[in-house]
Biopython code that builds the backbone (N, CA, C, O; Angstrom):
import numpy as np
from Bio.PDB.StructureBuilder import StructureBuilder

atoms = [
    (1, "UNK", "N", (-2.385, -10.531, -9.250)),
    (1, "UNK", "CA", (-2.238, -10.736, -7.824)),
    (1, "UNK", "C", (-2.885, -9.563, -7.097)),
    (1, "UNK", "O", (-3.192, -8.560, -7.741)),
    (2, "UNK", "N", (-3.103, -9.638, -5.816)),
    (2, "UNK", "CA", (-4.349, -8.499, -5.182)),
    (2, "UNK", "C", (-2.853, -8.734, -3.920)),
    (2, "UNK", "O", (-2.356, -9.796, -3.546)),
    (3, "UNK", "N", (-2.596, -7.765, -3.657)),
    (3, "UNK", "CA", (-1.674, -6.896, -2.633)),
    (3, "UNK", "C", (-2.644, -6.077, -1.631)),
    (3, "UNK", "O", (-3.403, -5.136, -1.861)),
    (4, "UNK", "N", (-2.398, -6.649, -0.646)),
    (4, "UNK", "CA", (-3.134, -5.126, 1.017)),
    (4, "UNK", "C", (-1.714, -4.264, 1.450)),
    (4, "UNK", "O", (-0.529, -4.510, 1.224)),
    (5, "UNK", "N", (-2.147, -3.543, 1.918)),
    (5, "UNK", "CA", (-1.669, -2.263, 2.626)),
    (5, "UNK", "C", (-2.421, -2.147, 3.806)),
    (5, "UNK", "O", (-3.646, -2.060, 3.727)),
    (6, "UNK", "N", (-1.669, -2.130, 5.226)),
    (6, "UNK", "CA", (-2.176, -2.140, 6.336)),
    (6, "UNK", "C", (-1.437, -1.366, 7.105)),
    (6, "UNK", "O", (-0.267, -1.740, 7.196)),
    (7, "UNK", "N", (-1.789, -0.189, 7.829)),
    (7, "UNK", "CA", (-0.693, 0.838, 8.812)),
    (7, "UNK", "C", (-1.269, 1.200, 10.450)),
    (7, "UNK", "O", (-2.480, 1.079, 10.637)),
    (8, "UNK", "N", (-0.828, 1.419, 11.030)),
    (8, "UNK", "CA", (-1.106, 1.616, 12.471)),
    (8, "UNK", "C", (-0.151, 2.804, 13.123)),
    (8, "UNK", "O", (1.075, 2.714, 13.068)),
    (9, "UNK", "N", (-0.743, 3.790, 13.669)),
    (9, "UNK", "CA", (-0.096, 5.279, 13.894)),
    (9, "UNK", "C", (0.539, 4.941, 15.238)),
    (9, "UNK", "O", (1.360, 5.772, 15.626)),
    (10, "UNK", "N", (0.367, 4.087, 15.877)),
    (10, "UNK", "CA", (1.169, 3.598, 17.432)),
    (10, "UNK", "C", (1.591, 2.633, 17.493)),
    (10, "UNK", "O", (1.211, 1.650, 16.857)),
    (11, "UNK", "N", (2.846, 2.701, 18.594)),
    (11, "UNK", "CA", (3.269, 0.794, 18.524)),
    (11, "UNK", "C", (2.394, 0.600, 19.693)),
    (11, "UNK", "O", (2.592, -0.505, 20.199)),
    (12, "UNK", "N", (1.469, 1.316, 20.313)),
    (12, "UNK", "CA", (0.403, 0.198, 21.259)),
    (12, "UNK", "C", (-0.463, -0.452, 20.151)),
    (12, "UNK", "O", (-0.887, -1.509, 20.618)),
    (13, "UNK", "N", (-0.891, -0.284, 18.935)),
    (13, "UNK", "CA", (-2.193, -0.936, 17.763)),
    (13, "UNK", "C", (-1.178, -1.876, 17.303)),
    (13, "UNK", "O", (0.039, -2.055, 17.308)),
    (14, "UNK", "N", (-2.506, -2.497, 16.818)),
    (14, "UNK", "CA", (-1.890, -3.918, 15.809)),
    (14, "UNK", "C", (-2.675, -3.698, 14.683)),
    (14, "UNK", "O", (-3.829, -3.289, 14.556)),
    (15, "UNK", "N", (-1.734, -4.087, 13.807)),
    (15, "UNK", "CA", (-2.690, -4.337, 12.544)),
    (15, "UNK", "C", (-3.673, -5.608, 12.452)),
    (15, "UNK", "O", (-3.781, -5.946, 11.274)),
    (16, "UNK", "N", (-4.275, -6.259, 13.151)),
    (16, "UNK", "CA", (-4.671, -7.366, 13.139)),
    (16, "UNK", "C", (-5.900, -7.111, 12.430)),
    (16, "UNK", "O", (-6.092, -7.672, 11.351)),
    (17, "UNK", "N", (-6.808, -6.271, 12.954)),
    (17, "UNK", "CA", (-8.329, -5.978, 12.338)),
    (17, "UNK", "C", (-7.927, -5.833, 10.906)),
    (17, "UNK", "O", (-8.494, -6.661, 10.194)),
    (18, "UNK", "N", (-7.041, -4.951, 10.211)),
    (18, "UNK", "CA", (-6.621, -4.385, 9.147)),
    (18, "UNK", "C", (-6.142, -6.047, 8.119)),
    (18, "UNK", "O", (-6.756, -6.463, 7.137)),
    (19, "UNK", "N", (-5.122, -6.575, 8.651)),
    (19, "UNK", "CA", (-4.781, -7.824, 7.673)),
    (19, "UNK", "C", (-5.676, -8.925, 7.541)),
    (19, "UNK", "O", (-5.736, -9.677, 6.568)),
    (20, "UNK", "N", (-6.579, -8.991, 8.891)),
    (20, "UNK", "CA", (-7.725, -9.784, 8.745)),
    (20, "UNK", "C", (-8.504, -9.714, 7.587)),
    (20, "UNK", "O", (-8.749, -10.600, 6.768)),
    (21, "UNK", "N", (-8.936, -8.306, 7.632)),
    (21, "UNK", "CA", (-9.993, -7.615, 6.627)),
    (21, "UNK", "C", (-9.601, -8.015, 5.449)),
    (21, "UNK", "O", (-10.429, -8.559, 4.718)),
    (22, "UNK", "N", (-7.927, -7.788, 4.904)),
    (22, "UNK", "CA", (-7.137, -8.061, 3.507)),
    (22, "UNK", "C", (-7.126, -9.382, 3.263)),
    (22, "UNK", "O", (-7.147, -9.991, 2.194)),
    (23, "UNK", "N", (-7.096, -9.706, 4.225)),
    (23, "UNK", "CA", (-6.743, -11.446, 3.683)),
    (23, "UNK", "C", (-8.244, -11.730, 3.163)),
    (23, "UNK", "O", (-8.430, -11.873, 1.954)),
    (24, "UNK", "N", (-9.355, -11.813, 4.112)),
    (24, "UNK", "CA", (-10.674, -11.705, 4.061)),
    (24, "UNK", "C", (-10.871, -11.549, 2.667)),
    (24, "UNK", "O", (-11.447, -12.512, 2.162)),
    (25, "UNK", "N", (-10.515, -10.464, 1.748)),
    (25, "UNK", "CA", (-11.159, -10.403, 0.522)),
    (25, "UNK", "C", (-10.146, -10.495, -0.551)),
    (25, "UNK", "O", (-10.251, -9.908, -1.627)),
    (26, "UNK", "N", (-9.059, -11.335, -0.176)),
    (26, "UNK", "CA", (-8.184, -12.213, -0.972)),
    (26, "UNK", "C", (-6.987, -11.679, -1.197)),
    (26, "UNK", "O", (-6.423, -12.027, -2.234)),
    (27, "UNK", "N", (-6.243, -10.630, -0.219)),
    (27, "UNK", "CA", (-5.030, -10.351, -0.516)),
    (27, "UNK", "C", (-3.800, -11.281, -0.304)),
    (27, "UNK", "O", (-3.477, -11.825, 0.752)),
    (28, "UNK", "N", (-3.251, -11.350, -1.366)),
    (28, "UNK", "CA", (-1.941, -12.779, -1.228)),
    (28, "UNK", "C", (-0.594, -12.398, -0.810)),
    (28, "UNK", "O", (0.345, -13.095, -0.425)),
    (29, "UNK", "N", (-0.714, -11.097, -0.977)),
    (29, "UNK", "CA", (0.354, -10.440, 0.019)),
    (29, "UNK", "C", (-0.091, -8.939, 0.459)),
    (29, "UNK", "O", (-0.880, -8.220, -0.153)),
    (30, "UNK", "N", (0.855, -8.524, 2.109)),
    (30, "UNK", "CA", (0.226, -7.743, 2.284)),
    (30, "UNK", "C", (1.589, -6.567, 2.781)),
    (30, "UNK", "O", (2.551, -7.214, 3.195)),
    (31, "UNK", "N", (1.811, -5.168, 2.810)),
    (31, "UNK", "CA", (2.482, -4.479, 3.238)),
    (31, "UNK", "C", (2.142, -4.066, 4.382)),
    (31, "UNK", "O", (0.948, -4.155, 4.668)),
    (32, "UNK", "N", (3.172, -3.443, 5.466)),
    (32, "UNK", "CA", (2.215, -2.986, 6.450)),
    (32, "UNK", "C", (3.375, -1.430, 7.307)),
    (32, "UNK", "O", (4.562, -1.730, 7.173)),
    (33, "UNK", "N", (3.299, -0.823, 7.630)),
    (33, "UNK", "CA", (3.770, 0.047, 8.216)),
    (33, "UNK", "C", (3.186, 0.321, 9.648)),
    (33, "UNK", "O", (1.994, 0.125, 9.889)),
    (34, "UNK", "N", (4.128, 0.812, 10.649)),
    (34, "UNK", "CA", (3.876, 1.475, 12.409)),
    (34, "UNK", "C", (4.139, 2.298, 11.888)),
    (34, "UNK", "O", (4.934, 2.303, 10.949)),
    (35, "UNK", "N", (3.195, 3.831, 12.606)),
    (35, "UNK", "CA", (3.478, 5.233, 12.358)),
    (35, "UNK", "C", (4.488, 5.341, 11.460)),
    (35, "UNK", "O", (5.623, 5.445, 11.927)),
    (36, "UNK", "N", (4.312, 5.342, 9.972)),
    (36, "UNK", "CA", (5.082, 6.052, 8.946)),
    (36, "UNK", "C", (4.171, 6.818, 7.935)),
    (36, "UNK", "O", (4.370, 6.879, 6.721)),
    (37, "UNK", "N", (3.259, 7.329, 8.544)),
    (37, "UNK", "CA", (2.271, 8.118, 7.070)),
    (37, "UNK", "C", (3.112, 9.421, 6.738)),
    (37, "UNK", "O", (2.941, 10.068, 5.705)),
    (38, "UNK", "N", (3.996, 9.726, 7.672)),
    (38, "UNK", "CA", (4.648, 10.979, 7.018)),
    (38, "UNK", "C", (5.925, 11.266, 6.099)),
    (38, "UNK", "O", (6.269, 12.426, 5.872)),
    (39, "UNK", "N", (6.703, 10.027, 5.514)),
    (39, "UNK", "CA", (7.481, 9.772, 4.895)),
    (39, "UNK", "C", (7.256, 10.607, 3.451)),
    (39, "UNK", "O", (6.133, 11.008, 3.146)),
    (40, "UNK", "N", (8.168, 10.782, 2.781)),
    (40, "UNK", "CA", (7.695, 10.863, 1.561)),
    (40, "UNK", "C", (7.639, 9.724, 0.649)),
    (40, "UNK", "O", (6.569, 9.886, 0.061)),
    (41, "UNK", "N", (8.030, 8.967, 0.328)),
    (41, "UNK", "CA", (8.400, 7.490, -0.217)),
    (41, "UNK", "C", (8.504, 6.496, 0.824)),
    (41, "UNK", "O", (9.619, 6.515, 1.345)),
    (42, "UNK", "N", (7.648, 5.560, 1.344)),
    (42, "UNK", "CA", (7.819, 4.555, 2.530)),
    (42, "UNK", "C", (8.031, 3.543, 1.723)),
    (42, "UNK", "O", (7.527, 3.251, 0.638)),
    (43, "UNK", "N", (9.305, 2.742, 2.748)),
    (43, "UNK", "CA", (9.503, 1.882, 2.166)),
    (43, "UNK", "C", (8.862, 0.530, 1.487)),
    (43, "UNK", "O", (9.320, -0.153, 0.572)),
    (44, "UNK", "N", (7.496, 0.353, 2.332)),
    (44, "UNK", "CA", (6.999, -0.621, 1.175)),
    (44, "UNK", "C", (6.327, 0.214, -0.165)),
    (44, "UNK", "O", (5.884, -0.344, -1.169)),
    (45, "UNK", "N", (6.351, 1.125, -0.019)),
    (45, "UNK", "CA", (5.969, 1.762, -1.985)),
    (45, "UNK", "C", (6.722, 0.936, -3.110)),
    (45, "UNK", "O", (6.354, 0.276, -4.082)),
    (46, "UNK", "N", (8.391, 1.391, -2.333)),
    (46, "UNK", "CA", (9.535, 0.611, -3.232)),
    (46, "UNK", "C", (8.878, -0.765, -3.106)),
    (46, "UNK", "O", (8.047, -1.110, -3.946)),
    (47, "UNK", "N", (9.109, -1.308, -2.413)),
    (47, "UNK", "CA", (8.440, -2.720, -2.606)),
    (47, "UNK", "C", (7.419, -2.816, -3.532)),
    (47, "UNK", "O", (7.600, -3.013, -4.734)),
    (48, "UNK", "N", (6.118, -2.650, -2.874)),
    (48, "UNK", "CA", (5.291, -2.697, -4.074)),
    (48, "UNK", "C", (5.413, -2.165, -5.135)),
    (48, "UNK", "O", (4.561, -2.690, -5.851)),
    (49, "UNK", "N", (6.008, -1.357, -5.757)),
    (49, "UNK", "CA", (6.665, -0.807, -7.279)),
    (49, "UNK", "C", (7.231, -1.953, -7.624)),
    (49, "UNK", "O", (6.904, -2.338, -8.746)),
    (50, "UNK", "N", (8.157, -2.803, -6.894)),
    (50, "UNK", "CA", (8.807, -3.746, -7.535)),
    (50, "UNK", "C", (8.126, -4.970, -8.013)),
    (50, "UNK", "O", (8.291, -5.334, -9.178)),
    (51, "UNK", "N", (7.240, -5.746, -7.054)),
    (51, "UNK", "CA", (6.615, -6.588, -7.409)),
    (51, "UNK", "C", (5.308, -6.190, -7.993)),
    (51, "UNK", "O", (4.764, -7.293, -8.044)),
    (52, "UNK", "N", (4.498, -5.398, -8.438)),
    (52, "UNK", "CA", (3.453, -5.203, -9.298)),
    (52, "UNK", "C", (3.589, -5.612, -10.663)),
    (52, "UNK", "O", (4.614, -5.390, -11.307)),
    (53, "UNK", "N", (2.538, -6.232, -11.146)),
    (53, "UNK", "CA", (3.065, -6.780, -12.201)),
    (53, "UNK", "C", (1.194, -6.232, -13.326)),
    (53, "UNK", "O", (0.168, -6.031, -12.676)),
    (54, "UNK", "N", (1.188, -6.146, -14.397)),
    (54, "UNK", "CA", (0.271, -5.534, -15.192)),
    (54, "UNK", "C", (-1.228, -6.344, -14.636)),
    (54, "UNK", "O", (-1.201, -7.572, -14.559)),
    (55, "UNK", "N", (-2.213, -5.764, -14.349)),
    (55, "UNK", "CA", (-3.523, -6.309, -13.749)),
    (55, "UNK", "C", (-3.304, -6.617, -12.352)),
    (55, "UNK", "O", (-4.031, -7.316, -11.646)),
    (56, "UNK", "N", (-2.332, -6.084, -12.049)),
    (56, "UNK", "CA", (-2.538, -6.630, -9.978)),
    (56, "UNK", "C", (-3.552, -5.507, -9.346)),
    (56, "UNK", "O", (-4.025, -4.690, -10.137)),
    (57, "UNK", "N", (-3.891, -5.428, -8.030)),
    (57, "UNK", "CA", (-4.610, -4.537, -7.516)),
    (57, "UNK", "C", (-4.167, -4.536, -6.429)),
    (57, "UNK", "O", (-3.740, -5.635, -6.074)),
    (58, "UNK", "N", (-4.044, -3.394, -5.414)),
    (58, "UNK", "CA", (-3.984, -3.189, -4.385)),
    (58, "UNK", "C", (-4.905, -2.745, -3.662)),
    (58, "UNK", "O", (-5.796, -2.130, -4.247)),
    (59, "UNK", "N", (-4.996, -2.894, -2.241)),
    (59, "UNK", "CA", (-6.370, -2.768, -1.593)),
    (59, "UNK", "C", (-5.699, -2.263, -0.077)),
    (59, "UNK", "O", (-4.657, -2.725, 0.388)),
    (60, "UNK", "N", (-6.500, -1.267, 0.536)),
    (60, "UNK", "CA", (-6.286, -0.881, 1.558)),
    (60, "UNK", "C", (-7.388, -1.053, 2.219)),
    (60, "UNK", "O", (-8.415, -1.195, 1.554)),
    (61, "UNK", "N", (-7.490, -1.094, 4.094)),
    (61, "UNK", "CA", (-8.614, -1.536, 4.448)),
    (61, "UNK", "C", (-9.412, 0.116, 4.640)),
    (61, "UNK", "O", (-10.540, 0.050, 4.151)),
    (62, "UNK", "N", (-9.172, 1.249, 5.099)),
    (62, "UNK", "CA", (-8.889, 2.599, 4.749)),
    (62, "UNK", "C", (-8.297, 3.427, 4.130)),
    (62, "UNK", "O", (-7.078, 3.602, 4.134)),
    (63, "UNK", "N", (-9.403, 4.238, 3.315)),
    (63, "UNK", "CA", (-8.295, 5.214, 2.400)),
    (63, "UNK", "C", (-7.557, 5.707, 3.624)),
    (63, "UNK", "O", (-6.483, 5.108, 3.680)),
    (64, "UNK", "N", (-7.722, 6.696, 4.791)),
    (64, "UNK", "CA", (-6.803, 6.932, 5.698)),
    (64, "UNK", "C", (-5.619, 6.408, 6.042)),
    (64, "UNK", "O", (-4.774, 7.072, 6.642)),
    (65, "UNK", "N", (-5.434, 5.088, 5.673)),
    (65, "UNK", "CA", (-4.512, 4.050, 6.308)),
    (65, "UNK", "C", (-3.497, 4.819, 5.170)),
    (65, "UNK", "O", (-2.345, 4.624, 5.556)),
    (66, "UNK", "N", (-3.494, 5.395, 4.265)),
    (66, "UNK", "CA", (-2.607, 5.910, 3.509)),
    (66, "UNK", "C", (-1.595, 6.894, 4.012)),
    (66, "UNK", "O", (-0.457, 7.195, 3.650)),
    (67, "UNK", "N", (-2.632, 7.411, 5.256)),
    (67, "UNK", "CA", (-2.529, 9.185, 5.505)),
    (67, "UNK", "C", (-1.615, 10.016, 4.704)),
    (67, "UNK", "O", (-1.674, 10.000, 3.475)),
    (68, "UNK", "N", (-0.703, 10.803, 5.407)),
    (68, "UNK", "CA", (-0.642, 11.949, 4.939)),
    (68, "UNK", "C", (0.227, 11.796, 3.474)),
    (68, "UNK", "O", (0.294, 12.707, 2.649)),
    (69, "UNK", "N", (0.710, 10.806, 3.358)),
    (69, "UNK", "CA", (1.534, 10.553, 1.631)),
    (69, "UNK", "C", (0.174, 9.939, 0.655)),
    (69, "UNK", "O", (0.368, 9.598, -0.512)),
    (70, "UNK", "N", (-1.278, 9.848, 1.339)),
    (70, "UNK", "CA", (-2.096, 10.087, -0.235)),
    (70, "UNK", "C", (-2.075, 11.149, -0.762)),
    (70, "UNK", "O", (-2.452, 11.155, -1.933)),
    (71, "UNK", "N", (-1.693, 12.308, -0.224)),
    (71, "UNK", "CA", (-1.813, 13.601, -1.457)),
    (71, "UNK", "C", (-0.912, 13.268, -2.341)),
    (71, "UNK", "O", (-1.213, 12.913, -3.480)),
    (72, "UNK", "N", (0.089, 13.337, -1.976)),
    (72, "UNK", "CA", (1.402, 12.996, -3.063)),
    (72, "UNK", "C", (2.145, 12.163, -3.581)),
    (72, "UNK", "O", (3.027, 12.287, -4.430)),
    (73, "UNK", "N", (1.469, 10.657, -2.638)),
    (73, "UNK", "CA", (2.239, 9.468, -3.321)),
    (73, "UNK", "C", (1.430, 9.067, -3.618)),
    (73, "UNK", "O", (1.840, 8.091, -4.246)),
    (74, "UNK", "N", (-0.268, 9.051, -3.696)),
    (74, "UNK", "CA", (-0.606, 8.061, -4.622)),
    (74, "UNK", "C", (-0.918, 8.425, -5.982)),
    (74, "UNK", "O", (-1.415, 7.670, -6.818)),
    (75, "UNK", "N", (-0.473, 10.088, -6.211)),
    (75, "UNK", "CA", (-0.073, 10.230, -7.513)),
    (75, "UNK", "C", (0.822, 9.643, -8.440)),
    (75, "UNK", "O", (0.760, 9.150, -9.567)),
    (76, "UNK", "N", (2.113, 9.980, -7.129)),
    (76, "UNK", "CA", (3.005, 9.126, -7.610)),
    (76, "UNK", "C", (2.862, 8.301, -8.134)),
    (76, "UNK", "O", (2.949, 8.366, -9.360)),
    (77, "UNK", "N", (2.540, 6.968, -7.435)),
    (77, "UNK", "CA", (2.511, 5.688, -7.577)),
    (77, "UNK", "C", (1.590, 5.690, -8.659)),
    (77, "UNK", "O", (1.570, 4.612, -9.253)),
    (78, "UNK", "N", (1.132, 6.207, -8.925)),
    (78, "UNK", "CA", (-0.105, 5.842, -10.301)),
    (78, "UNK", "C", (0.867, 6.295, -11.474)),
    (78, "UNK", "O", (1.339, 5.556, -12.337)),
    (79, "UNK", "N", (0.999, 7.190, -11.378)),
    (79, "UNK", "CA", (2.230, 7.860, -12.549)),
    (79, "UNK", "C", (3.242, 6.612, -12.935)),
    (79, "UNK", "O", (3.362, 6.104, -14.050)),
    (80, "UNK", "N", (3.900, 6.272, -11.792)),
    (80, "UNK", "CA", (5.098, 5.032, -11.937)),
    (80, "UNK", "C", (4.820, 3.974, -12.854)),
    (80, "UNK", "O", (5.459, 3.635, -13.850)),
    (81, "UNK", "N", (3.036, 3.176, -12.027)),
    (81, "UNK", "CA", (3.366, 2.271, -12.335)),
    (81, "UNK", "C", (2.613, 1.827, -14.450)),
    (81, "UNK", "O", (3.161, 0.910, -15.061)),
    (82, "UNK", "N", (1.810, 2.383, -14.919)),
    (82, "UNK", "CA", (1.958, 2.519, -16.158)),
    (82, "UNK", "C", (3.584, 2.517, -16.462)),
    (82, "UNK", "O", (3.878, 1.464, -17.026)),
    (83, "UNK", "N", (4.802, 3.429, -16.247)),
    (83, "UNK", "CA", (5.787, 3.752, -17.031)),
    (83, "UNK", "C", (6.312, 2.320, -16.952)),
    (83, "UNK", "O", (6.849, 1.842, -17.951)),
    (84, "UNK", "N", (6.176, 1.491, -15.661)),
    (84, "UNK", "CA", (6.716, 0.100, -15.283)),
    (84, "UNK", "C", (6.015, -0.743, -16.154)),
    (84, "UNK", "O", (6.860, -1.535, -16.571)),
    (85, "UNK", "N", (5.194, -0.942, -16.534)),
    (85, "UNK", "CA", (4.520, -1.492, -17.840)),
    (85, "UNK", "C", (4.231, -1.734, -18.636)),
    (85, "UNK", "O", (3.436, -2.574, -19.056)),
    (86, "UNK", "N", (5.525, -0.219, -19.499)),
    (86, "UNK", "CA", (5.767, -0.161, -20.649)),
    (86, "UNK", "C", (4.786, 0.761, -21.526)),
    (86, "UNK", "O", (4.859, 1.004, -22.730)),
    (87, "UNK", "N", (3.865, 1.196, -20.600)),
    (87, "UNK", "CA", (3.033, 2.158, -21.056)),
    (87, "UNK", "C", (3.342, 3.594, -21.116)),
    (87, "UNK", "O", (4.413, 3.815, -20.550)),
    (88, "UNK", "N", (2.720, 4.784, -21.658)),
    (88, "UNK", "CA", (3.378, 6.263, -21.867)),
    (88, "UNK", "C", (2.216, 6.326, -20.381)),
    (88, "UNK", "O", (2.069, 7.376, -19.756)),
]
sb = StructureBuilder()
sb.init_structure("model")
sb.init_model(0)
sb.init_chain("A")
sb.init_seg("    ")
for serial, (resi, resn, name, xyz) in enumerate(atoms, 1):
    if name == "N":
        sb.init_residue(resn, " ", resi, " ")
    sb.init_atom(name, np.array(xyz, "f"), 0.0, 1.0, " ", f" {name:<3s}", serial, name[0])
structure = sb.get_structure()
């Protein structure tokens, strides 16, 4: 399954350009966050940790759209999801 990630730093933006884009190149589901890049764990991570399943992909329409939790969560999240897979 191919998962998007879509975020917007104001509640004046929409994600619209952003889920357009995801759907556009086949995302079947999509996460989305208003101003939360500074969390340490946002709540759709948990989400997507849960439903990932071995060969899915996730797609963002900007690496930025990650902001400030790509230094440290998308380590994370890479670390996790092998262990979720049964992998070392």
């Amino acid at each position: 399954m191919k998962y998007g990630y879509a975020r917007v730093s104001t509640g004046d933006q929409t994600l619209d350009l952003q889920t357009d884009a995801l759907l556009a190149v086949g995302c079947e589901r999509l996460y989305t966050d208003h101003g939360a890049s500074g969390r340490d764990t946002p709540p759709w991570v948990r989400r997507l940790l849960g439903d990932l399943q071995d060969g899915d992909n996730v797609v963002v329409w900007r690496l930025d759209r990650l902001g400030r939790w790509i230094t440290s969560g998308v380590v994370q999240m890479f670390s996790i999801i092998p262990m979720k897979n049964g992998r070392p």
